[in-house]
N, C-alpha and C positions, 0 to 999 in steps of 0.2 A: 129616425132615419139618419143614418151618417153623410154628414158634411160634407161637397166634396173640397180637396183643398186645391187652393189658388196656387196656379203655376205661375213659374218667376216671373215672367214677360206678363203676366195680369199683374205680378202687383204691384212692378215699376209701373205700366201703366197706369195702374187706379193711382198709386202715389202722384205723379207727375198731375194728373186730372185734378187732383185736389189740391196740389200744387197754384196750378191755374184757377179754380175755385177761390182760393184765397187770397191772388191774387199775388203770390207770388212771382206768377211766370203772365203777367197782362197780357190781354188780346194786343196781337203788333206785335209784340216783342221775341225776340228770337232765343230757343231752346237751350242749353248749353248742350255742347260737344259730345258725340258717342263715348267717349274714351274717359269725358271726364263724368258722365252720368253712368258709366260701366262702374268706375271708381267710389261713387258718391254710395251707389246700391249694393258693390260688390258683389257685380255679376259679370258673366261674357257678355263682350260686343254684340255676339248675336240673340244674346236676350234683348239687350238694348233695342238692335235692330226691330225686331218681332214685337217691343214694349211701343216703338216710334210708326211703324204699320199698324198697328190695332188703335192707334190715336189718330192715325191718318184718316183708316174706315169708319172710327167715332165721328169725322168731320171738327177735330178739336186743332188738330196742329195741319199746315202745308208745306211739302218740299216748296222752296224756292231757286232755282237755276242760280249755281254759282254762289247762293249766299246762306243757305239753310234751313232748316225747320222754324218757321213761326205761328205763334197760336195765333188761330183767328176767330177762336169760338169757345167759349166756359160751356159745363156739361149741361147746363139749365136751355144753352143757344142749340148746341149741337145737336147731333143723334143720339138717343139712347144707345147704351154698349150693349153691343151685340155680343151671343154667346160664340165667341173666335174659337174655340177649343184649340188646335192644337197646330202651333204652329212650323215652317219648314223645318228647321233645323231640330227638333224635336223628333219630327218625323223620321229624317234622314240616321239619325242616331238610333233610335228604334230597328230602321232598315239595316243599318250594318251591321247588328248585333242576330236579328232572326236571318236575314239573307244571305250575311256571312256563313252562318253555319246550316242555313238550307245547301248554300252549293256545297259546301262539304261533304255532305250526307250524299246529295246526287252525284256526287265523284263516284261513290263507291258501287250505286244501286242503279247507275241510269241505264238504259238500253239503246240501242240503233234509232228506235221508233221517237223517241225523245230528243235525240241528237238533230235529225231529220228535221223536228220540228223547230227547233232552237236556229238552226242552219236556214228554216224559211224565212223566221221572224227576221233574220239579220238580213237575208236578200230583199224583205220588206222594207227594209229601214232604210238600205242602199240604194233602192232606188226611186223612192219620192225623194222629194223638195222636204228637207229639214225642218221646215216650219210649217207643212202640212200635217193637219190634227193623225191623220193617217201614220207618220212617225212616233208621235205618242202612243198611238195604239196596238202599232208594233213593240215599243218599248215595252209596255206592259204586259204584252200577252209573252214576251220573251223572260221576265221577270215571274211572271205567275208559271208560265213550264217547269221553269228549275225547281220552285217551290213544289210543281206536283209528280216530280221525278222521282223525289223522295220517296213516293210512297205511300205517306204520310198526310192524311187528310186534314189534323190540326194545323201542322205547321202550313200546309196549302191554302187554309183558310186565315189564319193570319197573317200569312204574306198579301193575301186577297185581302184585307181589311184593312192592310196600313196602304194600300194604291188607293181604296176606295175614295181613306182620310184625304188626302193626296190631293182630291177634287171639290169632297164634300165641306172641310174643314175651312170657313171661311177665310182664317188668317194665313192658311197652308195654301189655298188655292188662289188667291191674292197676289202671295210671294215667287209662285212658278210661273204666273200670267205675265211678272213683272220680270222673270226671267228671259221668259220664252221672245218678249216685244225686245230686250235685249239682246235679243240672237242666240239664245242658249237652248241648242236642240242636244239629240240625245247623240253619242259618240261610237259610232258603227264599229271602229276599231278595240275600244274599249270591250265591248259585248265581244269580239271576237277570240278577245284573249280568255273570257271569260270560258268560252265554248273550246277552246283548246284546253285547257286544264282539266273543263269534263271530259273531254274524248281521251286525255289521255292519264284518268282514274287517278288523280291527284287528288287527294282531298285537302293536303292544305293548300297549295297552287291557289285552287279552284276558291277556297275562303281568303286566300290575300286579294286575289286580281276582284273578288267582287265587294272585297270594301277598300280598294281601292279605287275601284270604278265611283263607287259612292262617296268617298271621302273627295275627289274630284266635284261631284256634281255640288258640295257645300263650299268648294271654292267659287265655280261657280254664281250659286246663290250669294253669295259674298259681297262679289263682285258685282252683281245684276242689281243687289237691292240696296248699293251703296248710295245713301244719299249726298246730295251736293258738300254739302258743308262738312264731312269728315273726309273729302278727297284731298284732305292738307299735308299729309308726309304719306309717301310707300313706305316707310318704316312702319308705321302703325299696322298697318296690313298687314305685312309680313309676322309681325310679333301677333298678331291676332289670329292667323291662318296658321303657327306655330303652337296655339292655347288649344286650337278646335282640334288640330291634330291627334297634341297630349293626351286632350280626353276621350279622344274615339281609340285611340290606340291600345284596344282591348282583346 
């Protein structure tokens, strides 16, 4: 049976775990730098981030307020690693690439009866409280419409499988929770531009504004799962929300 292979944010993870194992990085003592363990692996920030979450849920390392990540526990004290599979930004990337080119396709093929519905799910979203689960589940059944405007039953069911990740995906569903206690609900206005593109049979419109919409929500996430200790220059930010960009800019 074939192997599966370890995704990057597992293997900075296990690296760093065995790091601490060896005692390189001692219980107490504090982690180095997103920026400079991005550098050390040569990878994104946002693997970093996803590699410093999946050590969080291990019970290996703790944000501490204002001063950083420090290990409080070797893999023999901690949790067993749990299978994380796949995490947000991962996700998000995945979604611009199927989602982007779902709306495109419903630019060309959607109907009244579909628009109608798109049209409810945003007056759903407009009028609860943003941090009512009730917005989420607007959000999603406005995200699965477009996908079954198409037509098209694969691409509907894989749009329907990268939401499900979205919940089920421990280290994916972790990182939105940590969004969400941040104040990061879904963007009424965003969706609406998205539903203007469709009504008015744009099909590229319709795939800019929706991985626009998305490439927003990974600022977002960015920002929500920043931990203390890399809040040291808005430069780094910037140049980092400048790399996420590059590579979604597909």
């Amino acid at each position: 049976m074939k192997q599966r292979t370890e995704k990057l944010y597992q293997r900075v993870s296990t690296a760093i775990a065995t790091a601490i194992d060896e005692g390189r990085y001692p219980v107490g003592t504090r982690l180095p730098g997103e920026r400079d363990l991005a550098e050390t692996f040569a990878v994104s920030r946002p693997t970093v981030r996803e590699a410093m979450i999946a050590l969080e849920i291990r019970g290996l390392v703790e944000a501490r307020h204002g001063s950083g990540l420090y290990v409080i526990a070797t893999s023999a004290d901690g949790a067993s690693p749990a299978e994380l599979d796949v995490g947000a930004f991962e996700l998000i990337e995945a979604r611009i690439l199927f989602e982007g080119e779902a709306a495109a396709v419903a630019a060309t093929v959607n109907d009244a009866e579909a628009l109608a519905d798109l049209d409810a799910s945003l007056a759903a979203m407009a009028a609860v409280d943003p941090a009512d689960p009730a917005a989420i589940e607007a959000d999603r059944r406005f995200h699965l419409r477009i996908a079954e405007a198409t037509g098209n039953t694969v691409i509907a069911a894989v749009v329907e499988m990268l939401w499900n990740l979205r919940d089920r995906a421990p280290l994916s569903a972790h990182m939105f929770a940590e969004a969400r206690r941040e104040g990061v609900q879904p963007r009424v206005e965003e969706h609406r531009l998205i539903v203007d593109a469709l009504r008015a049979q744009d099909p590229a419109l319709a795939r800019q504004t929706m991985r626009d919409h998305l490439r927003r929500v990974v600022d977002d996430l960015l920002a929500a799962t920043e931990v203390e200790v890399l809040r040291r220059a808005r430069s780094e930010i910037e140049t980092q929300r400048g790399m996420v960009a590059r590579r979604l800019r597909v």
